[in-house]
C-alpha positions as a Markdown table, in Angstrom:
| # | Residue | x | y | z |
|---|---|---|---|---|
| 1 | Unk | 3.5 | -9.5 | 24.4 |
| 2 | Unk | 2.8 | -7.5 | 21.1 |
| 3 | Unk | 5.4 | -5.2 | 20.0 |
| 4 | Unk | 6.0 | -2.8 | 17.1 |
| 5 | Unk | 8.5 | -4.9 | 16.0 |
| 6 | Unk | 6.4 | -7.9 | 15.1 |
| 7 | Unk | 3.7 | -6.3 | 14.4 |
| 8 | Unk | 5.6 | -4.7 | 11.5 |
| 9 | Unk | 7.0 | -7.6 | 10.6 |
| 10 | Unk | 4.0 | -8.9 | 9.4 |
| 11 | Unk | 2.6 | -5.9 | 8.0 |
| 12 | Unk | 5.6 | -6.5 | 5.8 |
| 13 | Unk | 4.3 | -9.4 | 4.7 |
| 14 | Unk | 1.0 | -7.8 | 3.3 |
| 15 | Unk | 2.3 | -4.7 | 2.2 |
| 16 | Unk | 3.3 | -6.8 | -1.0 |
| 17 | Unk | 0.0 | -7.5 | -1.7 |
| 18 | Unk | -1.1 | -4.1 | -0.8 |
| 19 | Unk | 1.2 | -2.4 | -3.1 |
| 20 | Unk | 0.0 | -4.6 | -6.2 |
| 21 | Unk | -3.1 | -2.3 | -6.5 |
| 22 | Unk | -1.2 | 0.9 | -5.5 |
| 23 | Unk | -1.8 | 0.9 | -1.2 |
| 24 | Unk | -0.4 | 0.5 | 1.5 |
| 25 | Unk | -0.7 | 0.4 | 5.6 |
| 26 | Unk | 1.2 | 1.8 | 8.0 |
| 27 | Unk | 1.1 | 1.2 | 11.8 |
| 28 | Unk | -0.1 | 3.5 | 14.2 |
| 29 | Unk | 0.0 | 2.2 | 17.5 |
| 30 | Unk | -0.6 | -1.2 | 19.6 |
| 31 | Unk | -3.3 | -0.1 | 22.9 |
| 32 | Unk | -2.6 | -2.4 | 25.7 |
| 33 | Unk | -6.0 | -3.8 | 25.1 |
| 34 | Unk | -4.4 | -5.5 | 22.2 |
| 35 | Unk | -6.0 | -3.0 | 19.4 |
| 36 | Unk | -4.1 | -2.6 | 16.4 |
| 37 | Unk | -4.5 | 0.7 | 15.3 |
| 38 | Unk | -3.2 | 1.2 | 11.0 |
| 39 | Unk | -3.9 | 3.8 | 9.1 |
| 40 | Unk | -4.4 | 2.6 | 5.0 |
| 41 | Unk | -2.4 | 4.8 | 2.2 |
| 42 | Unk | -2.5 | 5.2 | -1.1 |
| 43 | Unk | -4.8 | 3.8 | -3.3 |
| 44 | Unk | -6.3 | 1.7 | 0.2 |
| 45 | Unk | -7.1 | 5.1 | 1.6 |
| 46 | Unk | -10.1 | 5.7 | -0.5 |
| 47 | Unk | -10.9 | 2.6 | -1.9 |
| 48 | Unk | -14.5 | 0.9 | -1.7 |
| 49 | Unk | -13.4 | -2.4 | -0.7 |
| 50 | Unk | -11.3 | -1.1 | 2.3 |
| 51 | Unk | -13.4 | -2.2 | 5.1 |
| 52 | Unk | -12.7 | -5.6 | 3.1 |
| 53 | Unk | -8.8 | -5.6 | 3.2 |
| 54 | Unk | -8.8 | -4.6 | 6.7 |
| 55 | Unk | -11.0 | -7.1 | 8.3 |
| 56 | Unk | -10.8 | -10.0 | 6.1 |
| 57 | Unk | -6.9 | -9.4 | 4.6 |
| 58 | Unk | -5.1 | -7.1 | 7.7 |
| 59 | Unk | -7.2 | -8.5 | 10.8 |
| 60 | Unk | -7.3 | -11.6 | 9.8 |
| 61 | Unk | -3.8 | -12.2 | 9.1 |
| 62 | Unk | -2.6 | -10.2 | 12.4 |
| 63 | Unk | -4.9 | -12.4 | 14.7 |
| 64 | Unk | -3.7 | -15.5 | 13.2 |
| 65 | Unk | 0.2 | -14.6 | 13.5 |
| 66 | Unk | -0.6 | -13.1 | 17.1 |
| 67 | Unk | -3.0 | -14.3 | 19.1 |
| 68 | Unk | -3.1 | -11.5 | 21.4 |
| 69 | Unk | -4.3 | -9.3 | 18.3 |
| 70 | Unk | -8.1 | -8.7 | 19.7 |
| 71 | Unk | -8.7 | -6.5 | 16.6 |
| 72 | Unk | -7.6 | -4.2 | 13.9 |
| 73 | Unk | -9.1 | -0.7 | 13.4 |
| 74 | Unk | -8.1 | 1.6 | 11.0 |
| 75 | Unk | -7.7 | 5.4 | 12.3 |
| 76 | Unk | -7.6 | 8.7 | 9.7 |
């Protein structure tokens, strides 16, 4: 079962990498169709290469540490 908690965890674990360039993410809610909802902050907000960090860096990452992750969206 997802929760908050673990989901955070590992958001923890990228927001390292996500601060480097001035960003961030923060979690909005899990749906119970296993839909990750984030919203990106900072620099990430309005950067080109978002759509990039979120599926390849965010998604990625969540689907491999949960397997019940069916995707990541971000939301405004």
């Amino acid at each position: 079962m997802l929760t908050k908690e673990a989901i955070e965890q590992s958001l923890e674990h990228l927001r390292v990498f996500l601060a480097i360039d001035g960003g961030d993410v923060e979690l909005v809610q899990i749906t119970d169709a296993g839909i990750v909802e984030v919203r990106l902050l900072g620099s990430c907000a309005g950067c080109p290469m978002s759509s990039m960090t979120l599926r390849a860096g965010i998604e990625r990452f969540l689907m491999i540490q949960h397997p019940e992750v069916r995707r990541v969206e971000q939301v405004k």
